[in-house]
VEXDREN-2710 file (C-alpha; in Angstrom, 1 decimal):
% VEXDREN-2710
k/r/px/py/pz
1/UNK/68.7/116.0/187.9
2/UNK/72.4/114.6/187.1
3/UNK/74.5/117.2/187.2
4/UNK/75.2/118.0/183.3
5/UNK/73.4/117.3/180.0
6/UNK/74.7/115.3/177.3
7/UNK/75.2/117.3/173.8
8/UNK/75.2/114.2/171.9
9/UNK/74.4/110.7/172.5
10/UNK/78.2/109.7/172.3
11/UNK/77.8/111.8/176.0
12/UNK/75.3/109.2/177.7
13/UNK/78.0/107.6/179.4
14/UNK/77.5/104.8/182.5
15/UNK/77.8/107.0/184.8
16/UNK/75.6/110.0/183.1
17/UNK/72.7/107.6/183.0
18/UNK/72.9/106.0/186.0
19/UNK/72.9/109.4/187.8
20/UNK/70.1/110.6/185.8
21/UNK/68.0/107.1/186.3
22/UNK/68.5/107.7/190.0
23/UNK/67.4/111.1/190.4
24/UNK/63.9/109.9/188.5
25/UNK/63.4/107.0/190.6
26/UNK/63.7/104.4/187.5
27/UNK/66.9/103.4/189.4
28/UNK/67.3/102.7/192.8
29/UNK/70.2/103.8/195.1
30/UNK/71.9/100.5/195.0
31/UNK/71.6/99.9/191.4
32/UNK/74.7/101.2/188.6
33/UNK/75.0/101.1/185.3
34/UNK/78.6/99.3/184.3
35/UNK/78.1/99.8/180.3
36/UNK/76.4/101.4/177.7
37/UNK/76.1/100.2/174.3
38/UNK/74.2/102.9/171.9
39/UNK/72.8/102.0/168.3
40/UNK/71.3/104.7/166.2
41/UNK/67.6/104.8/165.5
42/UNK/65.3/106.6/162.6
43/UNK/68.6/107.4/160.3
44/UNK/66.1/109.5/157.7
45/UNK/63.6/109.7/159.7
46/UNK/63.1/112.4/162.9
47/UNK/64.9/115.8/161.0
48/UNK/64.7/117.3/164.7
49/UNK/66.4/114.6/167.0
50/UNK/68.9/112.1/167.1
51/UNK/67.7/108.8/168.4
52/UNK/69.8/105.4/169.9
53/UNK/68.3/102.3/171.3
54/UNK/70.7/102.1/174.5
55/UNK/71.3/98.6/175.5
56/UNK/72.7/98.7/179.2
57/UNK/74.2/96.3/181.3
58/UNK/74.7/96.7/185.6
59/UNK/77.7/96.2/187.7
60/UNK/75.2/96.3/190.8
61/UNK/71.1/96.1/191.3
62/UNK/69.0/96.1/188.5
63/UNK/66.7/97.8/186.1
64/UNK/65.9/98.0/182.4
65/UNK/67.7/96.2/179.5
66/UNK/67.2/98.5/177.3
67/UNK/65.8/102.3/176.8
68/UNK/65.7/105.1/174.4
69/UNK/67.4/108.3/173.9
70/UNK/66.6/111.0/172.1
71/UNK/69.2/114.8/171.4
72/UNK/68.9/117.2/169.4
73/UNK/69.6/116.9/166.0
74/UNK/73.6/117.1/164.7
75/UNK/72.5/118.2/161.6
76/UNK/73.4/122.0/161.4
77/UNK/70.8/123.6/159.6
78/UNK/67.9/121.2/160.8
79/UNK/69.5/122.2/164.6
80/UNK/69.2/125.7/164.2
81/UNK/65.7/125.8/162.9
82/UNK/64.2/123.5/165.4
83/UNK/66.0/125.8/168.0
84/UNK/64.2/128.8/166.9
85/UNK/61.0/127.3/167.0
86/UNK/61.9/125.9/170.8
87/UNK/61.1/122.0/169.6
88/UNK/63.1/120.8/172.3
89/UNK/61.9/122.5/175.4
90/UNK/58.2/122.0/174.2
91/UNK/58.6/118.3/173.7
92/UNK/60.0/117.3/177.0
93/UNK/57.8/120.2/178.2
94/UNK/54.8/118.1/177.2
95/UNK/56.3/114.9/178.7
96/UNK/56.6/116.8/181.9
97/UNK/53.5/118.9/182.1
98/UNK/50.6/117.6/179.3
99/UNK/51.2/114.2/178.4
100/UNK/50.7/112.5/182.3
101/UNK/47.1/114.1/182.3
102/UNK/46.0/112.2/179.0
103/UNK/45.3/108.7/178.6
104/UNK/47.1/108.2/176.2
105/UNK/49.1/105.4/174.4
106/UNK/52.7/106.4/175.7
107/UNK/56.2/105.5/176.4
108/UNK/57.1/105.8/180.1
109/UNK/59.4/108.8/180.5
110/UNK/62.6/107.8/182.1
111/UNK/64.5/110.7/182.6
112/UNK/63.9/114.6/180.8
113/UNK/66.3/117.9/181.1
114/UNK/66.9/121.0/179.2
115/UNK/68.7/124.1/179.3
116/UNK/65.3/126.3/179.5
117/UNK/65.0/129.2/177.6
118/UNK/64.3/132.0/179.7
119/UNK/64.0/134.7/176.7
120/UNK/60.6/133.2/175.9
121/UNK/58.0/136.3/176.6
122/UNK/60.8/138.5/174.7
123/UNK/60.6/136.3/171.7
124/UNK/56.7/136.2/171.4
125/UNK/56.3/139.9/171.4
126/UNK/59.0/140.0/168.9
127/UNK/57.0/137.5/166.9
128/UNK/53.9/139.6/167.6
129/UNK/55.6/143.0/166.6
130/UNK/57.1/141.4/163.5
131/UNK/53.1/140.9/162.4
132/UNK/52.3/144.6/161.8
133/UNK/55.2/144.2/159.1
134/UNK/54.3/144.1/155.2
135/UNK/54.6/140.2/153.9
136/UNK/57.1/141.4/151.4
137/UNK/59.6/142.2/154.3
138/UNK/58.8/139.4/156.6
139/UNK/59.7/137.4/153.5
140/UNK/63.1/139.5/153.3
141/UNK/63.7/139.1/156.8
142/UNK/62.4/135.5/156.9
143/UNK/65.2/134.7/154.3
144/UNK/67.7/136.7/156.7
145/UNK/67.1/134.5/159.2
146/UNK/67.6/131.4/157.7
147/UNK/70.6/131.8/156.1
148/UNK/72.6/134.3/158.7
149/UNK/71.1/134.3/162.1
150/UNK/72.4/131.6/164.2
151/UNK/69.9/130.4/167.0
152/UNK/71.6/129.7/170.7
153/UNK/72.3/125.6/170.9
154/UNK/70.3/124.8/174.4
155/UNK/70.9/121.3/175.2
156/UNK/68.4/118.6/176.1
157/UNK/67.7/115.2/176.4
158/UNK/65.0/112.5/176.9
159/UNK/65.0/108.5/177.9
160/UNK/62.6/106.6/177.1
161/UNK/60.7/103.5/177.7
162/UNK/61.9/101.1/174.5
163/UNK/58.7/99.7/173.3
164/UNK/60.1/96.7/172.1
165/UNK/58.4/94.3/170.6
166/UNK/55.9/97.0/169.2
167/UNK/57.4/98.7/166.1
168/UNK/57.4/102.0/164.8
169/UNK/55.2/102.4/161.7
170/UNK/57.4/103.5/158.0
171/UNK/55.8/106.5/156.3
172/UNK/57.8/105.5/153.1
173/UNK/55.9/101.7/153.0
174/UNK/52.6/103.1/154.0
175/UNK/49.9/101.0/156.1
176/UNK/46.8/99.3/155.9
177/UNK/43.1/100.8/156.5
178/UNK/42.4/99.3/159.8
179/UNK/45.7/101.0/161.2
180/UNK/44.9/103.9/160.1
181/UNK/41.8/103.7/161.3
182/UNK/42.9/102.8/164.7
183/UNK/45.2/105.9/165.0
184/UNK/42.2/108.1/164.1
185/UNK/40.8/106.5/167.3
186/UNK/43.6/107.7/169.6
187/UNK/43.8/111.2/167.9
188/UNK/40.0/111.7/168.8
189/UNK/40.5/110.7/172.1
190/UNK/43.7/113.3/172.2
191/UNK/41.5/116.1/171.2
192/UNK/38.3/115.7/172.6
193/UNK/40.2/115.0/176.4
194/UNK/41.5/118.8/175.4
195/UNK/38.6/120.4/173.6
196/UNK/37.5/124.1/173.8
197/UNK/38.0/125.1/177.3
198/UNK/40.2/122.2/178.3
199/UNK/42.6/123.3/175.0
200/UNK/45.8/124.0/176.8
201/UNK/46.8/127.8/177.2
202/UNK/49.5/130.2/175.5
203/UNK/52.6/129.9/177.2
204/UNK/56.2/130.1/176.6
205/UNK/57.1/127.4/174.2
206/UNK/53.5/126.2/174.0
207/UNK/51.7/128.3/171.8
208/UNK/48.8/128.2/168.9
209/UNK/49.9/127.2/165.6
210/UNK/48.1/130.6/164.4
211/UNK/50.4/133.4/166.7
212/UNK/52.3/134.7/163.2
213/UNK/49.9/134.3/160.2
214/UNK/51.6/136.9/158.2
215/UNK/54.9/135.5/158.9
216/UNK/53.8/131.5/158.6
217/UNK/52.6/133.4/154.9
218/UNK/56.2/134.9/154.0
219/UNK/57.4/131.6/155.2
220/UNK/55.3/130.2/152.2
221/UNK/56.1/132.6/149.3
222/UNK/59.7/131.9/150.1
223/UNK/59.8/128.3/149.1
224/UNK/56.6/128.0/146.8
225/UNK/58.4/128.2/143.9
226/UNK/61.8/125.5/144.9
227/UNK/59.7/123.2/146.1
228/UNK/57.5/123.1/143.0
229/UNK/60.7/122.7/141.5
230/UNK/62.1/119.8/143.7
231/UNK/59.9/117.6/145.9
232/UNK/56.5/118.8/144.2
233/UNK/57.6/118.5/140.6
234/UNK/55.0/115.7/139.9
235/UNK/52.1/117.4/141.6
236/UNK/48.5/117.7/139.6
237/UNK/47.7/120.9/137.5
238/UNK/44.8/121.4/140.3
239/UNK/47.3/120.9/143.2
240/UNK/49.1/123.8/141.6
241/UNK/46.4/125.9/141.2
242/UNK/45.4/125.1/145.1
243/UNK/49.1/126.6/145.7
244/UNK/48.2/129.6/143.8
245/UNK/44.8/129.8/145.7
246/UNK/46.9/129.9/149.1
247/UNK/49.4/132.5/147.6
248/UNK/46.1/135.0/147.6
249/UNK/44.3/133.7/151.0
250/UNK/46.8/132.1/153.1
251/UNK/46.9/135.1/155.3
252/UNK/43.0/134.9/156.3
253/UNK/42.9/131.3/155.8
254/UNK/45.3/130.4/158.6
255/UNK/43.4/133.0/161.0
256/UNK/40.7/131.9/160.6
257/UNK/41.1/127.9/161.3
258/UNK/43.0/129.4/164.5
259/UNK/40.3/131.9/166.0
260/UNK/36.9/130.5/164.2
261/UNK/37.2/126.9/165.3
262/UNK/37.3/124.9/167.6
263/UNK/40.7/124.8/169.4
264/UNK/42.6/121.8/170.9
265/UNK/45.6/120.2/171.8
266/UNK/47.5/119.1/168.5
267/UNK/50.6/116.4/168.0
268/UNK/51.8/118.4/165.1
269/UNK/53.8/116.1/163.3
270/UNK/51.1/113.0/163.1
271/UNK/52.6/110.7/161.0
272/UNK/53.3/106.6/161.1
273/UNK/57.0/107.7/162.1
274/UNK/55.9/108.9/165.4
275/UNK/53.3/105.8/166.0
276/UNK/54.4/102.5/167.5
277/UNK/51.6/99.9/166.5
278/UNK/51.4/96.1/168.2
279/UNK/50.0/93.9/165.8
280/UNK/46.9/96.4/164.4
281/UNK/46.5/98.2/167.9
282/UNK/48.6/101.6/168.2
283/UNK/51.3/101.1/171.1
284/UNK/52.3/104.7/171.4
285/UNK/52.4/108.3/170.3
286/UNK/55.5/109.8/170.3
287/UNK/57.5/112.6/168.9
288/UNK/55.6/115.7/170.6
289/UNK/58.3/118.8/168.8
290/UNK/55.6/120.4/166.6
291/UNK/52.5/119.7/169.5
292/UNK/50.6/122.5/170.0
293/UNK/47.3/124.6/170.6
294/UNK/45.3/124.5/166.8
295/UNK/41.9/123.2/165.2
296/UNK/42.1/119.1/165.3
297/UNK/41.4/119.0/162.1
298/UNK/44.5/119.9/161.1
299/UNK/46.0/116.4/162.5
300/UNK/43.2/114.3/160.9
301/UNK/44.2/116.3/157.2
302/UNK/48.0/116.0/157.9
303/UNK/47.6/112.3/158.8
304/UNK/45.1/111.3/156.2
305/UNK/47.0/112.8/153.3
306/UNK/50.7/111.6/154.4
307/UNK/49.5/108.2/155.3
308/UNK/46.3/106.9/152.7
309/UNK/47.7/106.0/149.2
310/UNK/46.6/107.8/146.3
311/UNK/44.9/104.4/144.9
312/UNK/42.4/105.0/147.8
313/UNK/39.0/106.3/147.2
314/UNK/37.3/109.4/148.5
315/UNK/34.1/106.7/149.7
316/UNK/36.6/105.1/151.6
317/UNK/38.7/108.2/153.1
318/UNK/35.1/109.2/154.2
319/UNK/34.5/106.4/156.2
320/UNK/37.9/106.9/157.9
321/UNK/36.9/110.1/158.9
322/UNK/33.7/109.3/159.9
323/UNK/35.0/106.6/162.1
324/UNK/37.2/109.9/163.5
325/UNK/34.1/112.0/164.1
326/UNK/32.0/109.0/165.9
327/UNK/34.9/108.6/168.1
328/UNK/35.0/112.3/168.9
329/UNK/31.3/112.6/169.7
330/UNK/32.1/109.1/171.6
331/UNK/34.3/110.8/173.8
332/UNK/32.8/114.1/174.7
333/UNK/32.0/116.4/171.7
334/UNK/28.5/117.3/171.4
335/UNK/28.9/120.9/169.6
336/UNK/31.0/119.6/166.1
337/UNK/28.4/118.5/163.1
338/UNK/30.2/115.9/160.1
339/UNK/29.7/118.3/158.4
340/UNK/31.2/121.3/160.1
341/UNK/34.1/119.3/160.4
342/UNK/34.3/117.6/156.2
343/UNK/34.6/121.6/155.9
344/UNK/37.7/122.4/157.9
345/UNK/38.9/118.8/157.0
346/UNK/39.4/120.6/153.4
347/UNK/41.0/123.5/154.8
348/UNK/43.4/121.1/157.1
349/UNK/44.8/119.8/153.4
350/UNK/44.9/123.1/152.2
351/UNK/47.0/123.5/155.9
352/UNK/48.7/120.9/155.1
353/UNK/49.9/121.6/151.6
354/UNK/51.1/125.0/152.8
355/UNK/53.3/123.3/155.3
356/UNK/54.6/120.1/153.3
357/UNK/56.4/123.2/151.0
358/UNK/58.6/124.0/154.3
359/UNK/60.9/120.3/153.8
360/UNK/63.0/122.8/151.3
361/UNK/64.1/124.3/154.3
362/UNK/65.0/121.0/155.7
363/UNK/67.9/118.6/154.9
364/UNK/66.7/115.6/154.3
365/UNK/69.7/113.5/155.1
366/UNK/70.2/109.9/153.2
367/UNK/68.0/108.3/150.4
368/UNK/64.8/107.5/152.8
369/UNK/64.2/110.8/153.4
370/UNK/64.2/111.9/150.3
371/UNK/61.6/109.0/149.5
372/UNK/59.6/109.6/153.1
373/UNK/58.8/113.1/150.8
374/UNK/58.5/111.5/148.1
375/UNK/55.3/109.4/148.8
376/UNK/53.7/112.1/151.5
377/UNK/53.7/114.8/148.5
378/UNK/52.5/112.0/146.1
379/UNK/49.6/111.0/148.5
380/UNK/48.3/114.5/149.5
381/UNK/48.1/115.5/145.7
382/UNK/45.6/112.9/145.2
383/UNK/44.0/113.8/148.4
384/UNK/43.8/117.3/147.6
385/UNK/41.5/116.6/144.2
386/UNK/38.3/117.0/146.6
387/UNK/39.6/120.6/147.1
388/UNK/37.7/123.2/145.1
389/UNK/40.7/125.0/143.2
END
């Protein structure tokens, strides 16, 4: 490992990287880095991280042009929550230990480091403990810790392969069918290679998306009503009853996609963002924060409805998923009926709609991410009229 981590990407210095790129074996002893030019990536888009294409140049030896790095976040209040949910650690986490196993569309990792976390087991049995508590308070306390608790900065930082000349897909501009279609492909072939037993187990900052139900529910009440007031001003009458539905049943609902169904390895945040695509193929996954152990089809609702446009018909979103399900089976899983899974598709919007109340917690940063919003509440309200309110 070089001998320090950068706290920003204005830290990524000639030096810095050539260190780092020698200790990973992209670099060879012989070969140094003379400059370093940085450009900023995804302004509006990743909320977590900071990215910059770095475009390097070599005083001796060789290697590559050009690379990617990614920091956490110099937003404040984005920072500090992504530091209490350990977003950092667990993404270079799965670059390091998951992601290698997986055949996977990927970007090769360069160079990974973080300042660990060693207060993890301490944490989860807090989180645990804080379940026996009434909703009422968590909410209290869920508010407390938003607004006054300050979470410990841990640096990190990841190079990447540059995937130049794929591009990264735009969540604001939408896509067509067949890409869709062909990102439903990779996510089957994601979860089936970690189905059931294979479904990576609880550790440290890798844990199920279902360990604080109660609290993931005082979460919810708190921001219900401001984001019915901001980003989901224009949602249906029936979306809003389906809010008021998971007001009364959010508590059993979430524990029961999480121990009643089938478990797997999640992205998290699957969304055309995070997907490189080459002409109709999809290049790469990327953007593993929010990965974790859940039900798949909670990535195949949370994709679907940020991603489809509401001008898209239910015959149609079928076949999508049905082209999902067929690559599933295709890949391993025998014990999952269509229909089993059309049911906990429902319940992965439902999921879904729960979570997309969180961005009142986030900033948002310039126009784009305001319109990224925008068109992902716009296209899950239409999504969600299959729902039974």
């Amino acid at each position: 490992m070089a001998a320090t981590i950068p706290t920003g990407l204005d830290d990524i210095t000639p030096d810095w990287l050539s260190a780092a790129l020698r200790s990973s074996g992209v670099l060879g002893d012989d070969s140094t880095i003379a400059t370093v030019e940085s450009k900023v990536l995804g302004t509006g888009e990743g909320f977590a991280g900071d990215l910059a294409r770095l475009t390097v140049t070599y005083a001796s030896g060789s290697g590559p042009n050009t690379m990617v790095a990614k920091v956490p976040t110099s937003i404040d209040d984005n920072r500090n929550g992504s530091e209490m949910l350990g977003v950092y650690e667990r993404e270079i986490g799965m670059y390091r230990e998951y992601l290698p196993n997986l055949d996977l569309p990927l970007p090769q990792l360069y160079y990974a480091d973080v300042d660990p976390n060693p207060n993890w087991d301490k944490q989860i049995d807090g989180v645990k403990k804080a379940e026996r508590l009434p909703v009422w308070l968590l909410r209290f306390l869920s508010w407390l810790l938003r607004r006054f608790v300050k979470a410990e900065s841990r640096s990190s930082v990841l190079i990447l392969e540059d995937l130049a000349p794929a591009e990264i897909g735009d969540q604001v501009t939408g896509t067509s069918l067949e890409r869709i279609g062909a990102v439903l492909d990779v996510s089957a072939r994601l979860h089936a290679s970690t189905w059931g037993d294979a479904a990576p187990q609880p550790k440290g900052w890798m844990q199920s998306g279902g360990i604080a139900p109660k609290l993931s529910q005082a979460t919810f009440l708190g921001v219900r009503r401001a984001f019915l007031k901001g980003a989901g001003r224009n949602v249906s009458d029936h979306t809003r009853q389906l809010l008021g539905r998971l007001q009364k049943d959010g508590i059993k609902r979430g524990r029961r996609m999480h121990e009643s169904l089938p478990q797997c390895l999640i992205h998290g945040d699957l969304r055309l963002d995070n997907i490189f695509f080459q002409d109709d193929e999809v290049r790469a996954l990327i953007d593993w924060q929010l990965s974790r152990r859940g039900p798949a089809a909670i990535d195949v609702a949370y994709f679907i409805a940020g991603s489809v446009e509401p001008d898209v018909s239910e015959t149609e979103v079928e076949g999508l998923l049905r082209r999902y399900h067929d690559a599933l089976v295709a890949n391993g899983v025998a014990d999952y009926p269509f229909d089993r899974f059309m049911a906990d598709y429902d319940d992965g919007l439902l999921a879904t709609l729960g979570g997309v109340t969180l961005v009142e917690q986030l900033d948002m940063g310039d126009d784009r991410g305001l319109k990224l919003v925008d068109a992902m509440v716009s296209r899950l309200d239409a999504r969600l009229a299959r729902v039974p309110a």
